[in-house]
C-alpha positions as CSV (number, residue, x, y, z in Angstrom):
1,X,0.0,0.0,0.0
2,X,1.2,3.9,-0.5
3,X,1.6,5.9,1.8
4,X,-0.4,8.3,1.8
5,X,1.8,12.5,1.2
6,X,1.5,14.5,3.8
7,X,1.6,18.4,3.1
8,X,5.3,19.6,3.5
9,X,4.6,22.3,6.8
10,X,6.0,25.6,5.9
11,X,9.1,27.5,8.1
12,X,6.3,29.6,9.9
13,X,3.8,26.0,10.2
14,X,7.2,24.5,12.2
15,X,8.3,27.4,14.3
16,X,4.5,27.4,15.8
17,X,4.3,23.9,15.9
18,X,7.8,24.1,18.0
19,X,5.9,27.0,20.3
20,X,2.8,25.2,20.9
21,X,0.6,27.9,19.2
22,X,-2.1,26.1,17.4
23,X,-3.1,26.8,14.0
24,X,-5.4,25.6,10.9
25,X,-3.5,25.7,8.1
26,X,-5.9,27.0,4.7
27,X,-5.7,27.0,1.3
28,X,-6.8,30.2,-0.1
29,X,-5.2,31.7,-3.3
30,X,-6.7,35.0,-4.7
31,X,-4.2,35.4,-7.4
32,X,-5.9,32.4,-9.1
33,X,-9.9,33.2,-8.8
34,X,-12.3,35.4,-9.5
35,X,-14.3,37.6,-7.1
36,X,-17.0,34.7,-7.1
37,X,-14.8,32.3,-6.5
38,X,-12.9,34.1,-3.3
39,X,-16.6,34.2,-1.9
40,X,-17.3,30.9,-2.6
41,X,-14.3,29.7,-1.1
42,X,-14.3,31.9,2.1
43,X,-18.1,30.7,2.6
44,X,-16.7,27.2,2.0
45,X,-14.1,28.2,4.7
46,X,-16.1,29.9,7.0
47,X,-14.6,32.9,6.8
48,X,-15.0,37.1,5.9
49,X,-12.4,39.2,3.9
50,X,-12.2,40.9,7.7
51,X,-10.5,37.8,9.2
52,X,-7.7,38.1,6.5
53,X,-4.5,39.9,7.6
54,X,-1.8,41.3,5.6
55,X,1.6,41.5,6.6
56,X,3.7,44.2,5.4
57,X,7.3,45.3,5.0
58,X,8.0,48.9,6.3
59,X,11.8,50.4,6.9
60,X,12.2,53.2,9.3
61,X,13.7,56.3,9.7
62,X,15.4,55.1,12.7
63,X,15.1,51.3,13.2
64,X,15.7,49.7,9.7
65,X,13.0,47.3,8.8
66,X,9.9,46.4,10.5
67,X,6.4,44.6,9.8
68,X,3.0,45.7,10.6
69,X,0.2,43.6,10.4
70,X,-3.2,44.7,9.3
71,X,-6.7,43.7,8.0
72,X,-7.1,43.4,4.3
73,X,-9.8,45.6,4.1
74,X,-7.9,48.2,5.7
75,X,-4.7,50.8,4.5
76,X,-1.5,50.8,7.0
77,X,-1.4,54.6,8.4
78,X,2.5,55.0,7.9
79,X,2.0,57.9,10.8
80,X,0.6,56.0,12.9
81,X,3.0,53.0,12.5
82,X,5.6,55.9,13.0
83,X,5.1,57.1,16.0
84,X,4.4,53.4,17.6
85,X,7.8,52.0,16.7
86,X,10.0,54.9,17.9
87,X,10.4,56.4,13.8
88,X,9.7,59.9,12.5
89,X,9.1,58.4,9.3
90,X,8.3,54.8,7.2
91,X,7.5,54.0,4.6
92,X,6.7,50.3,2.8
93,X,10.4,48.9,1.5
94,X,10.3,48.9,-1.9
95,X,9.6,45.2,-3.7
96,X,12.8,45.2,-5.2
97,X,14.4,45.0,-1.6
98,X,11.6,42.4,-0.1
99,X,12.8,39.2,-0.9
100,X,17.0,39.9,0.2
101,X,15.2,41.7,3.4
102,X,12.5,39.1,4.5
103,X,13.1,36.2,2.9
104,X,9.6,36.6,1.2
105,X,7.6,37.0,-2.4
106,X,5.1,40.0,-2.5
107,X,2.1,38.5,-1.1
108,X,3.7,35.6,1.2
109,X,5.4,37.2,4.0
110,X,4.5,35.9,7.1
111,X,4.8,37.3,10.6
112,X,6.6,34.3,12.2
113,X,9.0,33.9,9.7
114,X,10.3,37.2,9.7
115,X,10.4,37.1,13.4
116,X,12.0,33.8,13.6
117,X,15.0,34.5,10.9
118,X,15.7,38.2,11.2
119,X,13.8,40.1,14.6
120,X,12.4,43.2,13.2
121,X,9.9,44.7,15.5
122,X,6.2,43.5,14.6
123,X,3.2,45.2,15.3
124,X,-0.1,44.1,14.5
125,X,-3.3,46.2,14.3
126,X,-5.6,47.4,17.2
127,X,-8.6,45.0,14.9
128,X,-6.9,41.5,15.7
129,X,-6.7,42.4,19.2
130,X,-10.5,41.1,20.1
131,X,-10.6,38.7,17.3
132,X,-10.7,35.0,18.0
133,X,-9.0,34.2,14.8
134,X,-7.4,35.5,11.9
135,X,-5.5,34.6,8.8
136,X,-2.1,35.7,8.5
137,X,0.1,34.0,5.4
138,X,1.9,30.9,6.0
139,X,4.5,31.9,4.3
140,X,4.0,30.6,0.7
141,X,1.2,32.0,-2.2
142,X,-2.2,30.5,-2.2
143,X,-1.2,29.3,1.9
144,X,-2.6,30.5,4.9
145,X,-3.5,30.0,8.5
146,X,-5.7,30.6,10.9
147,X,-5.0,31.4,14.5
148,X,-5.7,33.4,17.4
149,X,-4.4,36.7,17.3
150,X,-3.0,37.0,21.1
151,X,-1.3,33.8,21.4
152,X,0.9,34.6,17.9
153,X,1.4,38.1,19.6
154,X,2.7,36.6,22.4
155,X,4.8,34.3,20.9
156,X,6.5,36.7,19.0
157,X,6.0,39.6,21.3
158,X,4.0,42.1,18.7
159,X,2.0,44.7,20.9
160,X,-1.4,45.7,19.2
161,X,-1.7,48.9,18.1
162,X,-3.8,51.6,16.4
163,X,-2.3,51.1,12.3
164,X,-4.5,52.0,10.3
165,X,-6.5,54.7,8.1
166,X,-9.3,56.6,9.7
167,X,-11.8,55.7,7.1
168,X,-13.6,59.4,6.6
């Protein structure tokens, strides 16, 4: 009889396994469908475009790179970010520099792993604070997972904070 493949875990799957912070890993790549499709899927999954986070690569003025962590449906206030990690001004690091400074594509970068191979400060948005769950990237396209919020920001000691756009 064959055995039957597993699904390789990703860097950021094993460094929470290694923690103890449980996780659901999901499938979910929005490259590939259509806006029907990404509802269909999400309804599939039980989940709203609110519970997906994106993680994204900022430098600072004064403390190099560092990775805030926001809702989709929501714009990182570069201010805001600013004044929480001890910088006059950031701005997002430009994609030519993403990969050789996180390790990541556009569109994979994945709190734990940046945390785990290179320490930049990590703050995630005042939203995930009260959530039960949300969905960060695991790390590769079209691969995410679900967790609780405060349990990853403990792990990888990421205050919450106010990050994004007022909407008006």
């Amino acid at each position: 009889m064959a055995k039957k493949k597993k699904d390789k875990k990703t860097l950021p799957e094993q460094v929470l396994d290694k923690h103890g912070v449980p996780y659901e890993p999901l499938e979910l790549n929005a490259l590939d469908l259509s806006e029907d499709e990404i509802a269909a899927k999400m309804d599939e999954l039980g989940i709203q475009q609110s519970d997906i986070f994106k993680t994204l690569a900022v430098k600072g003025d004064k403390t190099g790179p560092l990775v805030a962590v926001v809702p989709l449906t929501k714009r990182l206030d570069m201010k805001k970010l600013a004044a929480v990690s001890g910088n006059k001004k950031t701005h997002m690091l430009p994609l030519k520099e993403l990969v050789a400074t996180t390790g990541y594509v556009h569109g994979a970068n994945n709190p734990v792993g940046i945390w785990q191979n290179h320490g930049f400060p990590i703050y995630f948005a005042k939203e995930a604070e009260t959530a039960d769950y949300f969905l960060v990237s695991a790390g590769e396209l079209g691969r995410s997972d679900k967790l609780n919020p405060k349990e990853l920001a403990a792990m990888i000691n990421a205050p919450f904070a106010d990050l994004t756009e007022t909407e008006s």
